[in-house]
SERO-4910 file (N, C-alpha, C, O; in steps of 0.05 Angstrom, whole numbers):
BEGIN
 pado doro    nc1    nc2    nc3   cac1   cac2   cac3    cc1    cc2    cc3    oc1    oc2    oc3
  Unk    A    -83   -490   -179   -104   -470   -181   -110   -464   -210    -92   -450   -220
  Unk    A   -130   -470   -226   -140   -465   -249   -134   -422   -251   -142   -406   -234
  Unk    A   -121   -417   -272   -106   -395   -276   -128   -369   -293   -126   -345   -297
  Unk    A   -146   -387   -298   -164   -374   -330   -188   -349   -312   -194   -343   -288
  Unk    A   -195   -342   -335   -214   -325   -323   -251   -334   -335   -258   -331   -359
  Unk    A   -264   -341   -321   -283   -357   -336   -306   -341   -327   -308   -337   -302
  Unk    A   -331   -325   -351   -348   -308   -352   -369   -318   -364   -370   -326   -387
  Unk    A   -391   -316   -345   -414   -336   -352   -442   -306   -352   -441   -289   -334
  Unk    A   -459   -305   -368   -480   -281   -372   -508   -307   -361   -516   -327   -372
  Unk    A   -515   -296   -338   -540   -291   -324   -567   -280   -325   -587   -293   -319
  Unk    A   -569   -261   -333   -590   -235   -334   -565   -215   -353   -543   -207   -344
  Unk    A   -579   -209   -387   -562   -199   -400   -586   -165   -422   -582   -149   -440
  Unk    A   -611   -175   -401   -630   -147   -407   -628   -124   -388   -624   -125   -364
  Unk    A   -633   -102   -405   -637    -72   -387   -671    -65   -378   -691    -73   -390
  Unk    A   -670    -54   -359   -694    -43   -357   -710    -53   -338   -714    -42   -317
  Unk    A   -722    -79   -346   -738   -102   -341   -741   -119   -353   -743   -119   -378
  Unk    A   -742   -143   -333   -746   -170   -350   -764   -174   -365   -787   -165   -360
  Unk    A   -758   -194   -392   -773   -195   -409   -779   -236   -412   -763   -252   -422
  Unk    A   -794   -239   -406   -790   -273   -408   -809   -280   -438   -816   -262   -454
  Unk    A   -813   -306   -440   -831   -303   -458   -809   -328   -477   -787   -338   -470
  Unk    A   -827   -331   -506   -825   -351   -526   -804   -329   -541   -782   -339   -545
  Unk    A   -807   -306   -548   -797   -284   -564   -764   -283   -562   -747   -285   -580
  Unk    A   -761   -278   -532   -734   -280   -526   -720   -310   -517   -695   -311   -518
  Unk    A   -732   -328   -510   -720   -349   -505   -692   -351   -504   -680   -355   -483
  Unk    A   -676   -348   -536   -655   -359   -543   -636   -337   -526   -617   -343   -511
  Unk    A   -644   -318   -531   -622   -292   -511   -628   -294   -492   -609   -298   -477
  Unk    A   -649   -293   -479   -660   -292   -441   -668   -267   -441   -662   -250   -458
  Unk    A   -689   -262   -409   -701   -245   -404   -690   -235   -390   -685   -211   -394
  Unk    A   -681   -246   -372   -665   -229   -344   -658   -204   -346   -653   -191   -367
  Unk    A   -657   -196   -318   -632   -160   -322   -605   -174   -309   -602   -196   -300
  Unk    A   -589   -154   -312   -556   -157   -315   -555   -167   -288   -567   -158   -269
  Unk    A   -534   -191   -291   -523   -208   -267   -499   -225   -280   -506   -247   -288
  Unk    A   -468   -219   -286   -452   -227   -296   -437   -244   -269   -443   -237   -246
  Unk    A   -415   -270   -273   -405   -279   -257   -377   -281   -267   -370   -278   -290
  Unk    A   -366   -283   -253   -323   -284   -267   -316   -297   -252   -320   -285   -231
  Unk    A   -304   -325   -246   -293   -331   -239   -259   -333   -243   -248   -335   -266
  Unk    A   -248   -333   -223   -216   -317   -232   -207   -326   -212   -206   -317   -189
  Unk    A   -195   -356   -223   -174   -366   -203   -196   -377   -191   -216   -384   -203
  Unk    A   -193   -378   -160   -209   -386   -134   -235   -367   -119   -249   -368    -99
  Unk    A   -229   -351   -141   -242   -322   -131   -272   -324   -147   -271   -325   -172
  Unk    A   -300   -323   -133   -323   -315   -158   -329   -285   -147   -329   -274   -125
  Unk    A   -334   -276   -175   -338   -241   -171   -368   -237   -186   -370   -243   -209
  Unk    A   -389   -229   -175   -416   -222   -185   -412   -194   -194   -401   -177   -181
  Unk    A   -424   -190   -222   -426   -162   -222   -453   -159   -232   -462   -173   -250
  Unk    A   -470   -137   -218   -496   -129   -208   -507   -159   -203   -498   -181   -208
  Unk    A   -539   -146   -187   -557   -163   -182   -579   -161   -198   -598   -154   -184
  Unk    A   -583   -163   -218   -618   -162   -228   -619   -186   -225   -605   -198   -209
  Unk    A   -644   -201   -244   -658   -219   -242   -643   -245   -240   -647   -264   -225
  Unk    A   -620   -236   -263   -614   -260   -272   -592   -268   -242   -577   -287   -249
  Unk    A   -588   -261   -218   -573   -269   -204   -591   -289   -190   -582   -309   -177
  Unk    A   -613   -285   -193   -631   -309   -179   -617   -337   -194   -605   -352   -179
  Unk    A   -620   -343   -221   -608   -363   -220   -585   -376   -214   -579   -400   -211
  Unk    A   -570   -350   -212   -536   -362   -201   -540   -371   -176   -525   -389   -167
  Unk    A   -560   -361   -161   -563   -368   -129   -565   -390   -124   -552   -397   -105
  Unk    A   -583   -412   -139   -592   -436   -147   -571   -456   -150   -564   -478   -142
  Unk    A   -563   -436   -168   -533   -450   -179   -513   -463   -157   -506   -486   -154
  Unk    A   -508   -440   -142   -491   -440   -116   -499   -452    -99   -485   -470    -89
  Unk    A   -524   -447    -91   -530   -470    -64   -535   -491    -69   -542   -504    -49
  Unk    A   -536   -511   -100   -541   -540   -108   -497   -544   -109   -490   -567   -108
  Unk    A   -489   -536   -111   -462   -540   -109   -442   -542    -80   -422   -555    -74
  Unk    A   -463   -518    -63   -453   -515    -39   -466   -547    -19   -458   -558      1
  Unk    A   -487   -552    -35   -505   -582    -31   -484   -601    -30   -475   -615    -11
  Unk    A   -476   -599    -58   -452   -627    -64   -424   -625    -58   -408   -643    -52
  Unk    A   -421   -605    -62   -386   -605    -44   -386   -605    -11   -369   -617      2
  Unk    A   -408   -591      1   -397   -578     25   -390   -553     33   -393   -545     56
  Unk    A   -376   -533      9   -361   -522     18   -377   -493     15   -393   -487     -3
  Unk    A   -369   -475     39   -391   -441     39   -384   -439      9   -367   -448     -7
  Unk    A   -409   -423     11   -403   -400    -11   -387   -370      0   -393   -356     19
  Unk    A   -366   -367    -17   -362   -337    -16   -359   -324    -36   -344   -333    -54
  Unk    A   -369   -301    -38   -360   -288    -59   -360   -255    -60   -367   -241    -40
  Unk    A   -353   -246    -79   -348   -211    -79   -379   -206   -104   -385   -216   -125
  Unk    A   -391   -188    -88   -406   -175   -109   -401   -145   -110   -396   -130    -91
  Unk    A   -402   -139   -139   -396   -109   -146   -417    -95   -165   -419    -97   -189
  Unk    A   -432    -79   -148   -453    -63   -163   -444    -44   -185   -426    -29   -176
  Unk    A   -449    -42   -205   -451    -19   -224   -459     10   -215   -448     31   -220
  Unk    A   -481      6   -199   -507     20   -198   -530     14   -189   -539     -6   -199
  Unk    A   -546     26   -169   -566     14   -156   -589     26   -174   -609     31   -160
  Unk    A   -593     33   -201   -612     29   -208   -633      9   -210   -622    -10   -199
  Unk    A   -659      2   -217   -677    -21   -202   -670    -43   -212   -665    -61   -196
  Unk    A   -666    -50   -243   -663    -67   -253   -633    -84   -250   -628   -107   -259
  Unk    A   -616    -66   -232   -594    -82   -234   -587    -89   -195   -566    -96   -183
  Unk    A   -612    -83   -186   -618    -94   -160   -646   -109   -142   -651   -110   -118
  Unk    A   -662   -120   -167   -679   -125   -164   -673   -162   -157   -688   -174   -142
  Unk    A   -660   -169   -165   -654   -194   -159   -643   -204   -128   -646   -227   -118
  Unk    A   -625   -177   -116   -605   -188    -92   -637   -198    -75   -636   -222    -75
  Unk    A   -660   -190    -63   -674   -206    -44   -679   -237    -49   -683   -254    -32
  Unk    A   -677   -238    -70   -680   -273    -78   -662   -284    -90   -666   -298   -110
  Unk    A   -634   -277    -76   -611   -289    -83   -613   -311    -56   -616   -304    -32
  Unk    A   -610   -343    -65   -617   -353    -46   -590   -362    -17   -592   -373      5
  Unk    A   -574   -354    -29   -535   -362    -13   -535   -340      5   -515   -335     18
  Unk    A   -568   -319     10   -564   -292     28   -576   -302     56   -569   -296     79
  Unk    A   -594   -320     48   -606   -339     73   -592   -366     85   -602   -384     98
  Unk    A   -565   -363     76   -555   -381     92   -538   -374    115   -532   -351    115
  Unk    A   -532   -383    129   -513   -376    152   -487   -380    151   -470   -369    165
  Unk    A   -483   -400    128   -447   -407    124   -441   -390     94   -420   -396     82
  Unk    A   -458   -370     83   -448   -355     64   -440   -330     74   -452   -317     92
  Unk    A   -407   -318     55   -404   -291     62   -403   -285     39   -399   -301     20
  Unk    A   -407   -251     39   -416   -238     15   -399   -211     33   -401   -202     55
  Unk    A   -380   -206      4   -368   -188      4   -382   -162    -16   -381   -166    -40
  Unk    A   -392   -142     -9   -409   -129    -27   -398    -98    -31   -402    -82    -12
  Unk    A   -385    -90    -53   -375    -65    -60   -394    -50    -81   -412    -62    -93
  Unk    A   -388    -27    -83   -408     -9   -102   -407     15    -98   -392     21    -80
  Unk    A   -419     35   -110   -419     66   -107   -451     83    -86   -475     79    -85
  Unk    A   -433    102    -71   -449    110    -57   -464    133    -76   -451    151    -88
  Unk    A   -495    128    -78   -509    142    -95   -527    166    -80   -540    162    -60
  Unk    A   -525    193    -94   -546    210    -79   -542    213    -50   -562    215    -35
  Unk    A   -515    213    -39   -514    215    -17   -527    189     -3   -535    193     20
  Unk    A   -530    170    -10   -533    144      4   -516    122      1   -511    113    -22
  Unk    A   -507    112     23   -492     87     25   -512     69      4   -533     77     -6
  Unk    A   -500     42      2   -500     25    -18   -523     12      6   -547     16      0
  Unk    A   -518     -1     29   -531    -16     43   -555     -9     51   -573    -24     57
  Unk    A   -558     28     52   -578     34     60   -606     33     27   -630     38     27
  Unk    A   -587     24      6   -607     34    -24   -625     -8    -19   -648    -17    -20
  Unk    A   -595    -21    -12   -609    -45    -13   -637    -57     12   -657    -73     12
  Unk    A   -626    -42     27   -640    -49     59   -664    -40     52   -682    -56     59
  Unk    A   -673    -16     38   -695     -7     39   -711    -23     17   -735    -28     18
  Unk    A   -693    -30     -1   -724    -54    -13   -725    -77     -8   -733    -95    -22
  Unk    A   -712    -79     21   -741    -99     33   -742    -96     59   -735   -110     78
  Unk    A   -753    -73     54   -771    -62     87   -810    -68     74   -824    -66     53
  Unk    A   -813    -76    108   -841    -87     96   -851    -61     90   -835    -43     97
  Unk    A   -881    -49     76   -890    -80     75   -885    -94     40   -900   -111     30
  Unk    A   -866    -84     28   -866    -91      2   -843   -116     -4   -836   -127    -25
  Unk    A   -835   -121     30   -822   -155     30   -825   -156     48   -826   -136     62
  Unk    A   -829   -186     56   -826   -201     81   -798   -201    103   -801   -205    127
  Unk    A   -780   -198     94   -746   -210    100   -734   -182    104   -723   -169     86
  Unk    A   -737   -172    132   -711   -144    135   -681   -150    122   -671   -172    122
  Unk    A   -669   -130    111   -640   -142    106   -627   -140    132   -604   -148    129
  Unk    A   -630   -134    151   -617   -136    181   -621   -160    185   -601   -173    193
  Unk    A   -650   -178    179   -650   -207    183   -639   -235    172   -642   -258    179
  Unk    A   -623   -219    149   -608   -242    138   -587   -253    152   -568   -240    160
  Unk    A   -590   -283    156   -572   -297    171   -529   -294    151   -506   -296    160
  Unk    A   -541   -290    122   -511   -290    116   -482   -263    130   -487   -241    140
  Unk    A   -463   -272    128   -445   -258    142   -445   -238    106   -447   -240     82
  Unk    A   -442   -222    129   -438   -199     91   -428   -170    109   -436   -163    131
  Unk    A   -406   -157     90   -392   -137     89   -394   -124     63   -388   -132     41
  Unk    A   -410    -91     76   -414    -84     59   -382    -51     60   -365    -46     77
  Unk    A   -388    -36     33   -373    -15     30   -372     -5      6   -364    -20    -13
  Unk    A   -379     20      3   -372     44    -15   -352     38    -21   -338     29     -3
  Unk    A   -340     40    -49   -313     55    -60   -316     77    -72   -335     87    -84
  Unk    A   -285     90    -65   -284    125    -74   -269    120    -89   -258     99    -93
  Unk    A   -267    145   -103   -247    158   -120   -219    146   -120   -205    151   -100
  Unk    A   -208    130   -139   -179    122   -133   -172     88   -123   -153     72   -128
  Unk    A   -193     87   -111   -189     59   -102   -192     30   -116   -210     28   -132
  Unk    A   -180     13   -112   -176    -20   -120   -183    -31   -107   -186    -18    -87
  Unk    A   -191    -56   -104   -193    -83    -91   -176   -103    -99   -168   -105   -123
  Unk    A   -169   -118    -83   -150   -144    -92   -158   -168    -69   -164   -169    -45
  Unk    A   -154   -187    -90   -166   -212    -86   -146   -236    -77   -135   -249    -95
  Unk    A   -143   -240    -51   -109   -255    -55   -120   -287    -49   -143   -293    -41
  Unk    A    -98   -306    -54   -101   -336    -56   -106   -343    -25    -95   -333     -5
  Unk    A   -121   -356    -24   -132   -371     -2   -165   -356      6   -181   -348    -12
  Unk    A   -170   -356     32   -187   -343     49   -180   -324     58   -183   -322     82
  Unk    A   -168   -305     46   -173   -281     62   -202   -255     47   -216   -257     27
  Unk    A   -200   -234     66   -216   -228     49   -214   -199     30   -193   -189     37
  Unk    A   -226   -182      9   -217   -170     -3   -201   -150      5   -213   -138     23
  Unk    A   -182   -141      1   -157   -115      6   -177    -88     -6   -185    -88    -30
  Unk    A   -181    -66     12   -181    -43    -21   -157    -21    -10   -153    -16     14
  Unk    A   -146    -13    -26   -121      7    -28   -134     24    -46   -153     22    -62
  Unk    A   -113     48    -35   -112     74    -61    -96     67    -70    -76     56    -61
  Unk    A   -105     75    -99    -86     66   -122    -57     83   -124    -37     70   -128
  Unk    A    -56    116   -122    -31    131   -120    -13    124   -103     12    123   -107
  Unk    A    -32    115    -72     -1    108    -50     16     87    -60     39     87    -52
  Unk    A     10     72    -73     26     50    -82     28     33    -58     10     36    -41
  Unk    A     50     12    -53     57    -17    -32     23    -31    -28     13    -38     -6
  Unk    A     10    -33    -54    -10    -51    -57      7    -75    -58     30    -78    -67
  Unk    A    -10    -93    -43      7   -128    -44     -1   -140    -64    -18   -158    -58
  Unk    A      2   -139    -81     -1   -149   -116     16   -182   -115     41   -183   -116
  Unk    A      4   -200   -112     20   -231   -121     18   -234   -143      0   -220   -152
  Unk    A     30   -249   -163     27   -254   -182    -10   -277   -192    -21   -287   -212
  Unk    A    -14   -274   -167    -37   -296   -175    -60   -285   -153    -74   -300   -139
  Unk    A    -61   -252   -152    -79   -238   -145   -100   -232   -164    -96   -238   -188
  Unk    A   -122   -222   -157   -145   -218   -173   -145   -181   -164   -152   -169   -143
  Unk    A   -136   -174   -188   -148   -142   -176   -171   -130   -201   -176   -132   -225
  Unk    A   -183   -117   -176   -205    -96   -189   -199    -68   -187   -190    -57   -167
  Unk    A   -205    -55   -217   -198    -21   -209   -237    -17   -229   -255    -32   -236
  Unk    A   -231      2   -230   -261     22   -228   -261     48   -235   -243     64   -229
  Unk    A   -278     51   -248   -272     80   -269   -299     88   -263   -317     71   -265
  Unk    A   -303    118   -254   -332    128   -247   -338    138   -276   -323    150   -291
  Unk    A   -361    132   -282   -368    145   -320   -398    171   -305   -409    175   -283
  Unk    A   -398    177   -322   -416    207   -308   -443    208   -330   -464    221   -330
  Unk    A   -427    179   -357   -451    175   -378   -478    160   -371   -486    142   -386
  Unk    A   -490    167   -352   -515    149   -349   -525    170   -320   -509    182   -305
  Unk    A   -552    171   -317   -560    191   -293   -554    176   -269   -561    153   -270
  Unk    A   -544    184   -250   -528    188   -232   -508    179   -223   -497    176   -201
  Unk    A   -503    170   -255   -465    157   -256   -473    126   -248   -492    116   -236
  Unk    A   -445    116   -264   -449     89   -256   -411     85   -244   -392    100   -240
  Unk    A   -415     61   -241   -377     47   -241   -378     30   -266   -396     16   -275
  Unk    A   -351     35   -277   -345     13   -295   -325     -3   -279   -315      8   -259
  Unk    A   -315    -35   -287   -298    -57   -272   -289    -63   -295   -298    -69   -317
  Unk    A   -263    -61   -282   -237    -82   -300   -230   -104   -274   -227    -98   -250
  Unk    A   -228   -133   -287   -218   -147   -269   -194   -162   -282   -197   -175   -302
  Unk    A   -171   -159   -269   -143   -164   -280   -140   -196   -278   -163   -202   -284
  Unk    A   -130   -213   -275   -121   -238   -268    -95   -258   -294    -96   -269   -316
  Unk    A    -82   -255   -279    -58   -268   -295    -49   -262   -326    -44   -278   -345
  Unk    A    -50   -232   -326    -51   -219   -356    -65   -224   -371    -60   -226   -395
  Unk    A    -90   -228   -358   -114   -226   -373   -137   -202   -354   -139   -197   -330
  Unk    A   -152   -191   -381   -170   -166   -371   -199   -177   -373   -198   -197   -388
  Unk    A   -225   -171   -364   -250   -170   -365   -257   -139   -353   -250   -128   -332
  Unk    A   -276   -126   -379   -280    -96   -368   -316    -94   -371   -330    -96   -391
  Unk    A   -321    -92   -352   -357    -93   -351   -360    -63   -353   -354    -47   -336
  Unk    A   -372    -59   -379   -383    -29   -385   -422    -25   -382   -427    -10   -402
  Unk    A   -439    -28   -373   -456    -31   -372   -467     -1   -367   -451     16   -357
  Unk    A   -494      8   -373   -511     30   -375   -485     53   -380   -477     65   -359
  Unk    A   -473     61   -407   -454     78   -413   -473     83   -438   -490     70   -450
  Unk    A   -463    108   -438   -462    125   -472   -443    136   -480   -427    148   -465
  Unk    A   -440    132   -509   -417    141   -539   -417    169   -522   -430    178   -503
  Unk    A   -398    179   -540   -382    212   -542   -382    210   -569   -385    191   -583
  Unk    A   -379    236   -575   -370    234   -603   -335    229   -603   -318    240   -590
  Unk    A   -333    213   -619   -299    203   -631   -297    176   -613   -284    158   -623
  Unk    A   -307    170   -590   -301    150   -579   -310    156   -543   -301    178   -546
  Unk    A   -317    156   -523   -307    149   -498   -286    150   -486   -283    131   -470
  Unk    A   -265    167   -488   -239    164   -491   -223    160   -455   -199    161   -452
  Unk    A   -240    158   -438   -235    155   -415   -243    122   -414   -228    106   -403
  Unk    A   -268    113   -429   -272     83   -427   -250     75   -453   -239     53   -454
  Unk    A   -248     89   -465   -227     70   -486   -194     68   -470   -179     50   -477
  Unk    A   -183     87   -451   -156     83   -440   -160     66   -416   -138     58   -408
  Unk    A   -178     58   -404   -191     45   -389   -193     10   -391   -186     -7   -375
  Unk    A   -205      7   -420   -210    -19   -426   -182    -31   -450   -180    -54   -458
  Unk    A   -170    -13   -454   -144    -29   -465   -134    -49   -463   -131    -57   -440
  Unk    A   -122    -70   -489   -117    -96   -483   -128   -110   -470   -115   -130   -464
  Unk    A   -158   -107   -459   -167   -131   -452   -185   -153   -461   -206   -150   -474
  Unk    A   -178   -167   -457   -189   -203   -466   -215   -196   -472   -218   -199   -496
  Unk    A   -242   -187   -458   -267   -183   -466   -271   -151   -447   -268   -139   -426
  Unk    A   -280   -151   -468   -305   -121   -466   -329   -126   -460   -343   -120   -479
  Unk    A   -345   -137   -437   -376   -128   -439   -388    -98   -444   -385    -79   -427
  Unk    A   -400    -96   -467   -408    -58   -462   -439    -61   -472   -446    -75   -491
  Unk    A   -458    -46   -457   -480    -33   -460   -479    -27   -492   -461    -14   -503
  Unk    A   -506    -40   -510   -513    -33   -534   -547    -40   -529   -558    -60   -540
  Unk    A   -559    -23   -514   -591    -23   -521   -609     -7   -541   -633     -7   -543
  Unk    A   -593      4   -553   -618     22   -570   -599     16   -602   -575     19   -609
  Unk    A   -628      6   -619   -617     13   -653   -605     45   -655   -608     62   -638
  Unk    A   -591     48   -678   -598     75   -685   -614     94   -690   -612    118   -689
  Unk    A   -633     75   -698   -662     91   -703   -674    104   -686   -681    127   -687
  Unk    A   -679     76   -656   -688     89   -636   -673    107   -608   -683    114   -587
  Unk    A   -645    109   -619   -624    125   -610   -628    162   -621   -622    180   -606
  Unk    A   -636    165   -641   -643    186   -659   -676    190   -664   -685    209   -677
  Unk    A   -694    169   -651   -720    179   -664   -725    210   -651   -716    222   -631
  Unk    A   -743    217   -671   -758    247   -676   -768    243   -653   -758    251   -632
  Unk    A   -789    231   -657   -808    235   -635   -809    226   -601   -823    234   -582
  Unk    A   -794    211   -603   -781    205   -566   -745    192   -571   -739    168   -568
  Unk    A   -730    209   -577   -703    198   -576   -693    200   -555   -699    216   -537
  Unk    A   -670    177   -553   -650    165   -532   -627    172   -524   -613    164   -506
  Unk    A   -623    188   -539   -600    203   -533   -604    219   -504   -622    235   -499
  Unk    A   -581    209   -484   -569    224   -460   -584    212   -439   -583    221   -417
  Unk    A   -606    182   -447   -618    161   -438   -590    152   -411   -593    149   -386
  Unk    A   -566    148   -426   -546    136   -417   -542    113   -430   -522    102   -423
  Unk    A   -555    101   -447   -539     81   -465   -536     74   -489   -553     81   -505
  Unk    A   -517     62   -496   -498     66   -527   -517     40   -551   -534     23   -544
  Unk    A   -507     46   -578   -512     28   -598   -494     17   -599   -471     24   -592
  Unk    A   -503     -9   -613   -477    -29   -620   -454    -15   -635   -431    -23   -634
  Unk    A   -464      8   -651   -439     19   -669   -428     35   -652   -411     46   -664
  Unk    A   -428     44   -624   -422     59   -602   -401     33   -583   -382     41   -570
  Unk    A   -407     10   -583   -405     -4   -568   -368    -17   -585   -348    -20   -572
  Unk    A   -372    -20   -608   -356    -25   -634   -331    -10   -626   -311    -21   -617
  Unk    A   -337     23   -629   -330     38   -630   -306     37   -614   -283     41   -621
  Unk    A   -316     32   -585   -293     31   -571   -278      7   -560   -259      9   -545
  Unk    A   -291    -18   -570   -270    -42   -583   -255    -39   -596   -234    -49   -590
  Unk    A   -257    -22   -624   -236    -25   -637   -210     -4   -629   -186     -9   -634
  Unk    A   -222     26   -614   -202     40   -616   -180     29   -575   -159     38   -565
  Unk    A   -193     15   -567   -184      3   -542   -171    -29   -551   -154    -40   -537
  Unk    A   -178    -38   -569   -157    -65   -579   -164    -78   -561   -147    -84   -544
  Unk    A   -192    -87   -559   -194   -115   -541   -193   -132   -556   -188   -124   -579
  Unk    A   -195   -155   -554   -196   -185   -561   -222   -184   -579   -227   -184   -603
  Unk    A   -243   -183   -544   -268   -195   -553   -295   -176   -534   -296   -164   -513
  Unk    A   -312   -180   -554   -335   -147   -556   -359   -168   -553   -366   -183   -571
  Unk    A   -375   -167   -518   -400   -184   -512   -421   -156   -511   -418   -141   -492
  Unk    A   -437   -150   -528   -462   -139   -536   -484   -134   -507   -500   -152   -503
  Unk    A   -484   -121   -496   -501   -130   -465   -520   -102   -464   -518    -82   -478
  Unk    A   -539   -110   -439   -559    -98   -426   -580    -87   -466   -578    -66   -478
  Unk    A   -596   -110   -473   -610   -105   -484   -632    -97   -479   -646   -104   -460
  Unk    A   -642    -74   -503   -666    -68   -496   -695    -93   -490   -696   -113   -504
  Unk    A   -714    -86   -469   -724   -115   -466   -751   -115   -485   -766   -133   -483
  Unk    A   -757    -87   -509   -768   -103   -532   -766   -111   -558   -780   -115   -578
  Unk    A   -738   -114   -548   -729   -129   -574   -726   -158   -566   -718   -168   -546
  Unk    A   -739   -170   -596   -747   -199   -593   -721   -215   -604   -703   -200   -612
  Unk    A   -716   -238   -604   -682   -252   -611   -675   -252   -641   -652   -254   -651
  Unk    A   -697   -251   -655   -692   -242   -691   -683   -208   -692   -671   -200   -712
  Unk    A   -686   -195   -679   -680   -162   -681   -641   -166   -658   -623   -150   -664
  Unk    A   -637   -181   -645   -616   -188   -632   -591   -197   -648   -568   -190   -649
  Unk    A   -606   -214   -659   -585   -229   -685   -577   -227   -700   -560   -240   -713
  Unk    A   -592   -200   -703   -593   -186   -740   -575   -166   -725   -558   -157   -741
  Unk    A   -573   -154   -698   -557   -131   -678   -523   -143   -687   -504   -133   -699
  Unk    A   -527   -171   -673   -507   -182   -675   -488   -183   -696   -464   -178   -693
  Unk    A   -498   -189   -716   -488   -193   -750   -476   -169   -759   -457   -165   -775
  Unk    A   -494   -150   -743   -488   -118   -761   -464   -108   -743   -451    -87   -746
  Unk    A   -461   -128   -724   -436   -114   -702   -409   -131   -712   -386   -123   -715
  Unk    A   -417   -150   -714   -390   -169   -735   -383   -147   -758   -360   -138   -757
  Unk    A   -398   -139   -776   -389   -124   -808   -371   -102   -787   -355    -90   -802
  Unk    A   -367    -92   -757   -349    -70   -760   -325    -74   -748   -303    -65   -753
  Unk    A   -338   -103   -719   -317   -111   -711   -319   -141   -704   -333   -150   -686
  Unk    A   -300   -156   -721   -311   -178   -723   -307   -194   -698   -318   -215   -704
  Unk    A   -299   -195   -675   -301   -203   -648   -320   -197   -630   -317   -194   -605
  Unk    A   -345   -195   -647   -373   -190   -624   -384   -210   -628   -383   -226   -646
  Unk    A   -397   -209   -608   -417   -236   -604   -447   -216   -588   -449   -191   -588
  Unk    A   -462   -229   -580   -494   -218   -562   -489   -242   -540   -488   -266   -539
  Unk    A   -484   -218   -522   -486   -241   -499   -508   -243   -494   -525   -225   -492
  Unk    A   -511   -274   -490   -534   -281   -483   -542   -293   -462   -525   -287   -446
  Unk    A   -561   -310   -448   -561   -319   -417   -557   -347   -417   -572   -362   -429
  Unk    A   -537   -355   -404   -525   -373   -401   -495   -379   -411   -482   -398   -402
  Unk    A   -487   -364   -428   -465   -364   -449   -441   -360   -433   -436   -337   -427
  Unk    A   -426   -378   -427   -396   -378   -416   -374   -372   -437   -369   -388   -455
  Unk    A   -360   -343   -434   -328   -338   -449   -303   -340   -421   -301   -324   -402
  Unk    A   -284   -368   -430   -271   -367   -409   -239   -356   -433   -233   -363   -456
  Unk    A   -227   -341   -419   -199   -329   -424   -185   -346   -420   -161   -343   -422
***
């Protein structure tokens, strides 16, 4: 069983997609990250860019044979980071299961935020009518998932009771509710063989640090964190971003360095910024911590 943890960026824009000649080299998409870990693939959110993973999957599921399964884990059912699941194409098959976790928002289940965009008449395809096998479920306060070797399917435990079945070659997920973004989001750490991946997406700085996302994302291998707004337009006079819910790259820095990750992927960019204002993001995020990169779409970091 290949041991690594391998992270590939899909859709790495906020908001809405931005396509075009401008962005090319970074991509347009909204957030759709993949991890594979071990035997296990883990989606985190659906925007745009999950459409292409779908592609991905069913030209593979073509040449091997074998279902697709996998765990998807929402952030947040804001639009942009669920605008993709109707034209994910592994939802219209009959030999795909989809394990689907996330936060119940506004007093609504997760299934009922997805079901409703695509009730006609603004889609064709009820989500009652999808032929894929899929289990859906809320997580609360406290709880994990774990991912064990073979076919079975995800475990979730509370984390206090303890006699979680932890193998050495389990995939676990824990989850940190952040309250920095309007109506809260989840953050994901995904553990695998003493190695970490922590998806921070639509968060905002504190002053001194985040200090619940910085004890949170400790020692791990990569940090994805939310950096959409310059400073400028984090502070402008005349329409500032502050309490928007999302951080600057020097926000994003910030709690790389005081959490000691490895490695700092730049995500959910703003979608009008063009790939010369990205690059120049990039550079200025190296001078604080030199283990950033701009994730960009298509860009695989395997651990």
């Amino acid at each position: 069983m290949n041991m690594s943890i391998k992270v590939t960026f899909w859709g790495v824009r906020g908001s809405y997609p931005s396509p075009g000649a401008l962005t090319a080299r970074v991509g347009g998409n909204t957030p759709c990250v993949s991890v594979q870990a071990g035997n296990h693939l883990i989606i985190l959110d659906a925007g745009t860019g999950l459409i292409g993973l779908g592609r991905t999957l069913v030209a593979q599921q073509q040449a091997d044979g074998k279902p697709i399964d996998a765990t998807l884990l929402f952030s947040h059912t804001h639009h942009d980071h669920t605008q993709g699941f109707p034209f994910f194409n592994p939802i219209y098959l009959s030999s795909t299961t989809l394990h689907v976790f996330g936060p119940r928002t506004l007093h609504e289940d997760l299934e009922q935020v997805l079901a409703r965009a695509m009730l006609p008449p603004v889609f064709p395809v009820t989500f009652d009518q999808l032929p894929c096998a899929r289990v859906m479920r809320n997580l609360g306060e406290g709880e994990m998932i774990i991912l064990r070797n073979g076919n079975d399917a995800p475990l979730v435990y509370t984390e206090h009771r303890g006699g979680a079945p932890i193998a050495p070659d389990s995939v676990v997920i824990r989850f940190l509710r952040s309250h920095a973004h309007p109506q809260g989001v989840f953050i994901y750490r995904i553990e695998f063989v003493n190695q970490a991946v922590v998806y921070a997406t639509d968060t905002e700085g504190y002053a001194s640090g985040d200090q619940r996302l910085i004890n949170f994302a400790r020692g791990a291998g990569l940090l994805i964190h939310d950096a959409q707004y310059l400073q400028s337009e984090y502070v402008n006079q005349s329409m500032p971003k502050q309490g928007w819910g999302h951080s600057t790259w020097e926000m994003a820095a910030q709690v790389a360095q005081a959490a000691g990750v490895k490695q700092l992927a730049l995500f959910h960019h703003e979608p009008e910024h063009d790939d010369a204002t990205l690059e120049q993001l990039e550079k200025q995020a190296q001078s604080k911590f030199a283990c950033s990169v701009l994730a960009r779409e298509g860009m695989t970091i395997e651990l």
